[in-house]
Structures are given as structure tokens and as C-alpha cells.
VEXLUMDREN-84717 format. One record per residue (C-alpha): residue number from 1; residue in one letter; x, y, z. Coordinates in pm, 1 decimal. Layout:
<nudos>
<nudo><pos>NUM</pos><code>A</code><xx>X</xx><yy>Y</yy><zz>Z</zz></nudo>
...
</nudos>
This chain:
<nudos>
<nudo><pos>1</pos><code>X</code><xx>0.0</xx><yy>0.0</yy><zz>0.0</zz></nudo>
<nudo><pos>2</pos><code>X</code><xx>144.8</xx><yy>332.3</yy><zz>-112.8</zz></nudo>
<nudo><pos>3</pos><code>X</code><xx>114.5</xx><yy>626.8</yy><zz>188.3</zz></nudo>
<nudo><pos>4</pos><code>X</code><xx>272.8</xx><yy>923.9</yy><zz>262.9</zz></nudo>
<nudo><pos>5</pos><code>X</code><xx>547.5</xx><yy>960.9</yy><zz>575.7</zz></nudo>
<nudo><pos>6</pos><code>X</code><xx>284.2</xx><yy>1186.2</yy><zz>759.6</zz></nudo>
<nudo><pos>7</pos><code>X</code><xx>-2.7</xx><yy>926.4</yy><zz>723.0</zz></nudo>
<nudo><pos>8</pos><code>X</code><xx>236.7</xx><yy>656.4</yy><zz>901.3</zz></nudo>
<nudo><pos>9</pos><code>X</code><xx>302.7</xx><yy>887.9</yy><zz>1123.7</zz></nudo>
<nudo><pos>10</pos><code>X</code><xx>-38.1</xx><yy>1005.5</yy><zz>1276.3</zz></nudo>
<nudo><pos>11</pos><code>X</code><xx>-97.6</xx><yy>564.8</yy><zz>1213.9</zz></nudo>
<nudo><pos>12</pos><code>X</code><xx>210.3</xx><yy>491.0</yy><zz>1470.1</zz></nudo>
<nudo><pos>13</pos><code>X</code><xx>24.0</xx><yy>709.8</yy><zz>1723.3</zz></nudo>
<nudo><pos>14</pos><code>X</code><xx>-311.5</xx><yy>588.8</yy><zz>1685.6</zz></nudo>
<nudo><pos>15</pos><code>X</code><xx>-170.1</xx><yy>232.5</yy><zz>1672.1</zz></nudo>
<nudo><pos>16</pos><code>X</code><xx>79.0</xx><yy>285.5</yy><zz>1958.9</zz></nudo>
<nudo><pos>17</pos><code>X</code><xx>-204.5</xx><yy>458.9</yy><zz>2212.9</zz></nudo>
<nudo><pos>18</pos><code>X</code><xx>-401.8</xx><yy>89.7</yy><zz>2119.7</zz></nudo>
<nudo><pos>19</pos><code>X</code><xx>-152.9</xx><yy>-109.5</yy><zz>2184.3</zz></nudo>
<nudo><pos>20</pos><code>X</code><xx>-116.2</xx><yy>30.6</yy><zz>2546.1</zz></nudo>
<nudo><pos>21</pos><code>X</code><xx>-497.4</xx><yy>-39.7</yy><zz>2634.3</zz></nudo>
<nudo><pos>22</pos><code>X</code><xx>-552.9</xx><yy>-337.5</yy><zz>2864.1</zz></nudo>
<nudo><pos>23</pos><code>X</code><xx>-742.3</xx><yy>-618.7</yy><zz>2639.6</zz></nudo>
<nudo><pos>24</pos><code>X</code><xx>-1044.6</xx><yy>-658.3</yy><zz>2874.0</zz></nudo>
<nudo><pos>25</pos><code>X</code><xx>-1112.8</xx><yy>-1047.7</yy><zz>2736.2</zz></nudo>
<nudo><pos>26</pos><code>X</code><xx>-890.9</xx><yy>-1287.9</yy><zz>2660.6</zz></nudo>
<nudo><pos>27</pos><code>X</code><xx>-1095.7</xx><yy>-1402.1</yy><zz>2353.5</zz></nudo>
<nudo><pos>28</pos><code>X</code><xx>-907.7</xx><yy>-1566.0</yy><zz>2031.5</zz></nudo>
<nudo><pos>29</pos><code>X</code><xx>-1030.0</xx><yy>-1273.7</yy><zz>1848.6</zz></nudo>
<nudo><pos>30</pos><code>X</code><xx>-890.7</xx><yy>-995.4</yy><zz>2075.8</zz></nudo>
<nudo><pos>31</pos><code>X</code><xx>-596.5</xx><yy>-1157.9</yy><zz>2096.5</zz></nudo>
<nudo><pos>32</pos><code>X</code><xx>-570.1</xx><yy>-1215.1</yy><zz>1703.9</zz></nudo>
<nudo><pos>33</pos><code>X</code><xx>-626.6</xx><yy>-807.5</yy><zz>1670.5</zz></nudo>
<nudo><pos>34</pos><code>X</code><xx>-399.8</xx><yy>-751.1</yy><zz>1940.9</zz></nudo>
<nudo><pos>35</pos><code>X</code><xx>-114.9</xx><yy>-891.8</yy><zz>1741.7</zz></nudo>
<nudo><pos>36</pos><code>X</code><xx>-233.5</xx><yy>-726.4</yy><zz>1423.9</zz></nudo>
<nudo><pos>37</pos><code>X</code><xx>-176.5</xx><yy>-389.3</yy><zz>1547.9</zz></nudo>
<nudo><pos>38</pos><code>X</code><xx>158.4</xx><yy>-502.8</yy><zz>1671.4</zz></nudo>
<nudo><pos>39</pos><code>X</code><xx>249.5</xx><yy>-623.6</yy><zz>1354.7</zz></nudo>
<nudo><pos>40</pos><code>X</code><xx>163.2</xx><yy>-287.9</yy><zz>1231.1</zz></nudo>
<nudo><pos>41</pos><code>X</code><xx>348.2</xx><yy>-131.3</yy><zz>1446.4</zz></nudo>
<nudo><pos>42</pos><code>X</code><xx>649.1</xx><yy>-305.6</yy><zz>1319.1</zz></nudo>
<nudo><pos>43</pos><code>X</code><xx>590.5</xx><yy>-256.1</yy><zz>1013.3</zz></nudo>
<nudo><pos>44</pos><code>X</code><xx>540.3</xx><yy>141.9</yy><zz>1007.7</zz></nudo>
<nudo><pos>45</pos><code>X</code><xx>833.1</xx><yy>140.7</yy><zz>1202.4</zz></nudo>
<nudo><pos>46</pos><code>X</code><xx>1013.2</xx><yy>-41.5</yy><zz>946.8</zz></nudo>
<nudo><pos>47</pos><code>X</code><xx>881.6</xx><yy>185.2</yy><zz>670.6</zz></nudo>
<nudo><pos>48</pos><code>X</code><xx>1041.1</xx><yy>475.0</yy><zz>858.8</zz></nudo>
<nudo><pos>49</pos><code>X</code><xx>1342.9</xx><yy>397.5</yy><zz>929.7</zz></nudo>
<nudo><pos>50</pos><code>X</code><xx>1477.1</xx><yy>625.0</yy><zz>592.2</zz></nudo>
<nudo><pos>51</pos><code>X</code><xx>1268.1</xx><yy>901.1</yy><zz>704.0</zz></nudo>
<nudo><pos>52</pos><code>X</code><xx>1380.1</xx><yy>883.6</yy><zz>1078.1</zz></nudo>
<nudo><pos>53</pos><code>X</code><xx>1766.2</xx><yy>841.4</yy><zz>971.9</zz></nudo>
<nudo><pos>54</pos><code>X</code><xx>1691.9</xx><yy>1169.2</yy><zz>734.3</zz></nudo>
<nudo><pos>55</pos><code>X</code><xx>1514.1</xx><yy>1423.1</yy><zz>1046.3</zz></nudo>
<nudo><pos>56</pos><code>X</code><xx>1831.6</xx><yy>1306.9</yy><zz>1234.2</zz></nudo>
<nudo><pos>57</pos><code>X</code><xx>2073.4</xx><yy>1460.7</yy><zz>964.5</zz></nudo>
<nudo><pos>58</pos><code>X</code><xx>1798.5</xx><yy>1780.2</yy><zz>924.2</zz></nudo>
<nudo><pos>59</pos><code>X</code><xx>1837.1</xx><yy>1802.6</yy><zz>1312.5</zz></nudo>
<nudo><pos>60</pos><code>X</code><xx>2236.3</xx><yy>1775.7</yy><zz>1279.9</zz></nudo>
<nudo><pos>61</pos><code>X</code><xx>2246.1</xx><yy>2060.2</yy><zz>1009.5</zz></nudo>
<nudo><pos>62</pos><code>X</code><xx>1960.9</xx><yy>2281.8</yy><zz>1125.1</zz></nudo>
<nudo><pos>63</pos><code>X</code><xx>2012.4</xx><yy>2256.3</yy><zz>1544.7</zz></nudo>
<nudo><pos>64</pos><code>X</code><xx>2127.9</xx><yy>2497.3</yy><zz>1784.3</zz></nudo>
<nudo><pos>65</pos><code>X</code><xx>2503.1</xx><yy>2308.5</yy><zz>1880.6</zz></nudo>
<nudo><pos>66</pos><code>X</code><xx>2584.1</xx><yy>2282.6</yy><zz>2243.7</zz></nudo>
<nudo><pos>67</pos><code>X</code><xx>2997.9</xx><yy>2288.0</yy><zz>2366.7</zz></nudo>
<nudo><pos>68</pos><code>X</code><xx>3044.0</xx><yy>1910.9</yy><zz>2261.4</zz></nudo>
<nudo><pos>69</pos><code>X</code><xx>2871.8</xx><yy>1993.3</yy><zz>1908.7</zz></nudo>
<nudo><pos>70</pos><code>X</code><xx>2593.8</xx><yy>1794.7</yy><zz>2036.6</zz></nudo>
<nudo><pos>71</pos><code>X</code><xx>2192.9</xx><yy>1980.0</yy><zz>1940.8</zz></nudo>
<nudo><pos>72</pos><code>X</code><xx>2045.5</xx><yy>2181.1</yy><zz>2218.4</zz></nudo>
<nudo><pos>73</pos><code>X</code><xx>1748.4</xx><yy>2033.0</yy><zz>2405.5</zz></nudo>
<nudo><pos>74</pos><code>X</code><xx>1443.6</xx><yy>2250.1</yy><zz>2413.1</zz></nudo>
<nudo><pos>75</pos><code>X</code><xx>1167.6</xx><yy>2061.2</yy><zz>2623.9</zz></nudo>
<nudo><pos>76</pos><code>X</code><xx>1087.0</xx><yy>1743.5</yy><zz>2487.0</zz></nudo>
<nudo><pos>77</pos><code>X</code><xx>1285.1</xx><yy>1848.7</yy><zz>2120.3</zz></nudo>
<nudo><pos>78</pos><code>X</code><xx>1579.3</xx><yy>2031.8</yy><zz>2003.8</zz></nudo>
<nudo><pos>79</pos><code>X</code><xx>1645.3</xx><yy>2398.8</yy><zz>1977.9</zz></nudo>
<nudo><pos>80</pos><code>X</code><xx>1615.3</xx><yy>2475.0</yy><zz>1642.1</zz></nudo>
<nudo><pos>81</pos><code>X</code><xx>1895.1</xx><yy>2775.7</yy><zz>1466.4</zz></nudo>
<nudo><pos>82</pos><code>X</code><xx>1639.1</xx><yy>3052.7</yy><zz>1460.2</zz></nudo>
<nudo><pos>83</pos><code>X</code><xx>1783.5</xx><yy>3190.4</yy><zz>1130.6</zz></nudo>
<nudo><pos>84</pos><code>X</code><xx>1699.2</xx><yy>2859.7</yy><zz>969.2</zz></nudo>
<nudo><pos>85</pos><code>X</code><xx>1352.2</xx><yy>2704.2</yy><zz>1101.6</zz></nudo>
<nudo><pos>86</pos><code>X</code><xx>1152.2</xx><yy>2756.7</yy><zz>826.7</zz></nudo>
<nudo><pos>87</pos><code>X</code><xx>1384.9</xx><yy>2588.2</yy><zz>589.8</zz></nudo>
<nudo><pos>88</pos><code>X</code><xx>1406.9</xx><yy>2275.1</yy><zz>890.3</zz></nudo>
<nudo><pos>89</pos><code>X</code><xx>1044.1</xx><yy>2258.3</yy><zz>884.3</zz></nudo>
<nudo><pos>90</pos><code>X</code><xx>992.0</xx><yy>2288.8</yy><zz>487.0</zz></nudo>
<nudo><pos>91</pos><code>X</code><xx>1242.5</xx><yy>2047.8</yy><zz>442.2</zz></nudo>
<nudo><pos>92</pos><code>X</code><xx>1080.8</xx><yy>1818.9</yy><zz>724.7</zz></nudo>
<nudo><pos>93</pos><code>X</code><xx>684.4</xx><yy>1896.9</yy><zz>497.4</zz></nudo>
<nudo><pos>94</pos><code>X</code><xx>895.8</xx><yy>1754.4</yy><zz>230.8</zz></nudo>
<nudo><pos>95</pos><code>X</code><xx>972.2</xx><yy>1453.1</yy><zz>385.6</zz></nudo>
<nudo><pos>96</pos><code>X</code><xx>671.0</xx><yy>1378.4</yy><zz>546.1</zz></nudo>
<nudo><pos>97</pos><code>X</code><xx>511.7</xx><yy>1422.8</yy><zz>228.6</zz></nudo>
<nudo><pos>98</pos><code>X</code><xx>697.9</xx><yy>1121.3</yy><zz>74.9</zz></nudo>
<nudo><pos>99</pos><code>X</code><xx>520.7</xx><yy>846.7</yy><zz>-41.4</zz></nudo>
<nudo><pos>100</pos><code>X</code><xx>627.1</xx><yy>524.7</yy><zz>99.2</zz></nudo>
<nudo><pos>101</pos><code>X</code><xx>486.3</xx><yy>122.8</yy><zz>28.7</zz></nudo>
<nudo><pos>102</pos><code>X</code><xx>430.4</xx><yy>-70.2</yy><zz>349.3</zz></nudo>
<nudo><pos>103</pos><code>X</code><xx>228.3</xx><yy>-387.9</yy><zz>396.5</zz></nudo>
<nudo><pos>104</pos><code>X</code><xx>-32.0</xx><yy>-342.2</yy><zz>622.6</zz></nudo>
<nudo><pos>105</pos><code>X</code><xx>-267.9</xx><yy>-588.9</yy><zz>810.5</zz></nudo>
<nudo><pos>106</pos><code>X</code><xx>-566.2</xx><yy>-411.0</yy><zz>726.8</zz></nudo>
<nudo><pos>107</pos><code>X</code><xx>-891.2</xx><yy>-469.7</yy><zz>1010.2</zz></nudo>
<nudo><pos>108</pos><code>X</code><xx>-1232.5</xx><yy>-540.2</yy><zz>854.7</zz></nudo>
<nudo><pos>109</pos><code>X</code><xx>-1541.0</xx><yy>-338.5</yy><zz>983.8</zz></nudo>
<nudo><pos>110</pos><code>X</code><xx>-1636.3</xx><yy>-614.0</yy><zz>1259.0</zz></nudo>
<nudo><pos>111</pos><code>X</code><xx>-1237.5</xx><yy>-568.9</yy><zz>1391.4</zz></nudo>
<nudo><pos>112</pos><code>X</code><xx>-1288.7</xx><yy>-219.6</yy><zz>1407.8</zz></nudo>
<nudo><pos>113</pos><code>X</code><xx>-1624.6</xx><yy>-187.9</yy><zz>1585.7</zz></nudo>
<nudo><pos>114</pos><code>X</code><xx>-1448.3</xx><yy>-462.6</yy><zz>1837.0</zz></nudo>
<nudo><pos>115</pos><code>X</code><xx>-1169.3</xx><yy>-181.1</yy><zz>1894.2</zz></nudo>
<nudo><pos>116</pos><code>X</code><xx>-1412.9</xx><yy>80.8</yy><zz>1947.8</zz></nudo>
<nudo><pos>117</pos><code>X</code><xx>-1598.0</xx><yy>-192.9</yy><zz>2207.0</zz></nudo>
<nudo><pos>118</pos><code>X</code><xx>-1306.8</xx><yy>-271.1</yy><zz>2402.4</zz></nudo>
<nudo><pos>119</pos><code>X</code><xx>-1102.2</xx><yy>76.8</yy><zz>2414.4</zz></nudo>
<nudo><pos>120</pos><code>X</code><xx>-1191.3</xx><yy>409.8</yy><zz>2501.3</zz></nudo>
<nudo><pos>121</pos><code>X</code><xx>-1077.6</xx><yy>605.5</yy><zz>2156.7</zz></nudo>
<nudo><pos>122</pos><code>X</code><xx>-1079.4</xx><yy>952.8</yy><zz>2062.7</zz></nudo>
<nudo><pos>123</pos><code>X</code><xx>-1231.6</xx><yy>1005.0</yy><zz>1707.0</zz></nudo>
<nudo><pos>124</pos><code>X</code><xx>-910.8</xx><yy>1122.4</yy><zz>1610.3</zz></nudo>
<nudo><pos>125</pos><code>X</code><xx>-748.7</xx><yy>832.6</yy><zz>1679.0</zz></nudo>
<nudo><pos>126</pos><code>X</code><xx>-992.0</xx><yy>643.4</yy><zz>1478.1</zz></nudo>
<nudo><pos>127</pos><code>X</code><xx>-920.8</xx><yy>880.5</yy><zz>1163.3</zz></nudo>
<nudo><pos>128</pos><code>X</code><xx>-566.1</xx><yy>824.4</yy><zz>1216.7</zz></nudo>
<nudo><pos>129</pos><code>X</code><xx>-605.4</xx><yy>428.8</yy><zz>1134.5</zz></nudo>
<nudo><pos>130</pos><code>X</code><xx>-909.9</xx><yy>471.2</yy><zz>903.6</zz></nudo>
<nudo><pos>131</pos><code>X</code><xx>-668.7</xx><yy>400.7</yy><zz>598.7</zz></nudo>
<nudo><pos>132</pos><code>X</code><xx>-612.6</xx><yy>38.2</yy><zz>760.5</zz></nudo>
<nudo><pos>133</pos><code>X</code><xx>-1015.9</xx><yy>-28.3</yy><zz>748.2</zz></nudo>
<nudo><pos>134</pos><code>X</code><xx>-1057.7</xx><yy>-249.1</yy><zz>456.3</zz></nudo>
<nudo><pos>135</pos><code>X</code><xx>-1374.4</xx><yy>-97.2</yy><zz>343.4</zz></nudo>
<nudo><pos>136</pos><code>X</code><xx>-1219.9</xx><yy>245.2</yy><zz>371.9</zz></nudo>
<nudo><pos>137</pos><code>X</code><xx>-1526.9</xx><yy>275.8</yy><zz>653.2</zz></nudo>
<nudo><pos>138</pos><code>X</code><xx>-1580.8</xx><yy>261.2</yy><zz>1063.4</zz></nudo>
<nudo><pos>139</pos><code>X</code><xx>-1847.8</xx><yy>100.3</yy><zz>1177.0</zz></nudo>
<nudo><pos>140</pos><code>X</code><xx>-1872.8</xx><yy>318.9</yy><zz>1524.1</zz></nudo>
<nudo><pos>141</pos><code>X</code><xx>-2260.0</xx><yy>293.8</yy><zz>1570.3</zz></nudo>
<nudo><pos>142</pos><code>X</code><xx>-2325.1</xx><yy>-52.9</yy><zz>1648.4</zz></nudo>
<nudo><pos>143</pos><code>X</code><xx>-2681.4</xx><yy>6.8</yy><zz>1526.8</zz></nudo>
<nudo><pos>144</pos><code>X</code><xx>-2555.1</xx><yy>124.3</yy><zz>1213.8</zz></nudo>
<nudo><pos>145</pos><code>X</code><xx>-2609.3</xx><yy>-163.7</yy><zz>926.4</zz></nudo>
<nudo><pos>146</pos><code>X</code><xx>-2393.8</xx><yy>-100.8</yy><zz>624.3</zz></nudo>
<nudo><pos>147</pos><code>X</code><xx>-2571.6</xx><yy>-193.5</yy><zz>330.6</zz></nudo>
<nudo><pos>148</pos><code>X</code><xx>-2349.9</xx><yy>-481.8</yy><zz>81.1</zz></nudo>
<nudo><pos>149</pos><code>X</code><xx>-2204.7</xx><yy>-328.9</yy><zz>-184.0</zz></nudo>
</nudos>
């Protein structure tokens, strides 16, 4: 599946905050989506490993250098060369706007309705993975019945 840096990204998130819930049933099924979004996981990671080895040389070119030559920290990131920010952060667009292939487990309709049963999820979470649905929809209202195609 062809997607772009960013889209992995905001995916690695979504995936990563469900991946940290507490399963509340030790059913086959939960278990079988459990490991689905871990293989995902693993393989966005995977998919970003050029894109994370190129921020680190932006960061080395475009950071504020302590004594040691090392970047500055600045909270939880790095102090940025005020001069030169825009260019770090048009140069990081460009990069997140790369399009990337990465095989994906994708979850049907009945995995993702299980997800939204069994973890409390933001809707933005949800539109963060909705790429991975393999009917391109959420079915969030259990009393919503989507018509066959």
C-alpha cells in the first residue's frame, strides 16, 4: 500500500495509544487483533526507518550546537537555529510528504467496531487508522447496518 510519511506517522500514534490499552477479554479474536496492530506497528516502524535516519541529519544541520557539538534540548525536542527554522520545517513537509509502500494488516469493519468496544478512543485516533479499514469505513454505531455493496 502506497502512503505518505505523515499518514504513518499520525498511524504509529493511533496504533501505539491501542496497543497500550488493557485487552479486557482474553478471547481468540482480541488476541488475534492484538497482534495485528503489533504487527503494524512493526511494520510502520520499518517503513520509517529512511525518514527517521533523514530528520536526524535535518536536526544535525539545522540545530542549535551545544559545547560538545551535540543539538540543544528545548523541552521534549531540540532547539532549532532561529535563522533557519523555516527551511528545517519545509524540508521536514517535504519529507513527510513522501510516499512510501508498506504492507499493512488491514482490520475489517467487525475488527474495528471490536476496537471501538473494548477501548476508550478519541475520534481522532480512529481517523488516524481509518486508511487500515478495509472498506475504507468505521463502523462506530453498532446500530448502524452497512448496506453490501
Amino acid at each position: 500500500m502506497n502512503i505518505t510519511v505523515k499518514e504513518l506517522l499520525e498511524a504509529k500514534v493511533a496504533l501505539e495509544i491501542l496497543s497500550g490499552q488493557r485487552v479486557k477479554s482474553a478471547e481468540k479474536e482480541a488476541r488475534k487483533l492484538a497482534y495485528k496492530i503489533v504487527k503494524n506497528i512493526d511494520k510502520i516502524n520499518q517503513a520509517l526507518r529512511e525518514y527517521e535516519f533523514n530528520r536526524q541529519e535535518l536536526i544535525s544541520v539545522y540545530a542549535e550546537k551545544n559545547d560538545k557539538g551535540n543539538p540543544v534540548r528545548e523541552g521534549n525536542g531540540i532547539k532549532l537555529q532561529p535563522a533557519r527554522q523555516r527551511e528545517f520545517y519545509e524540508k521536514i513537509n517535504d519529507e513527510q510528504a513522501e510516499v512510501v509502500d508498506v504492507e499493512i494488516r488491514q482490520f475489517s469493519e467487525d475488527e474495528i467496531q471490536e476496537i471501538s468496544n473494548k477501548y476508550e478512543l478519541s475520534m481522532q485516533t480512529l481517523a488516524y487508522i481509518e486508511w487500515m479499514i478495509a472498506e475504507g469505513e468505521a463502523m462506530l454505531n453498532p446500530k448502524v447496518k452497512l448496506s453490501p455493496e
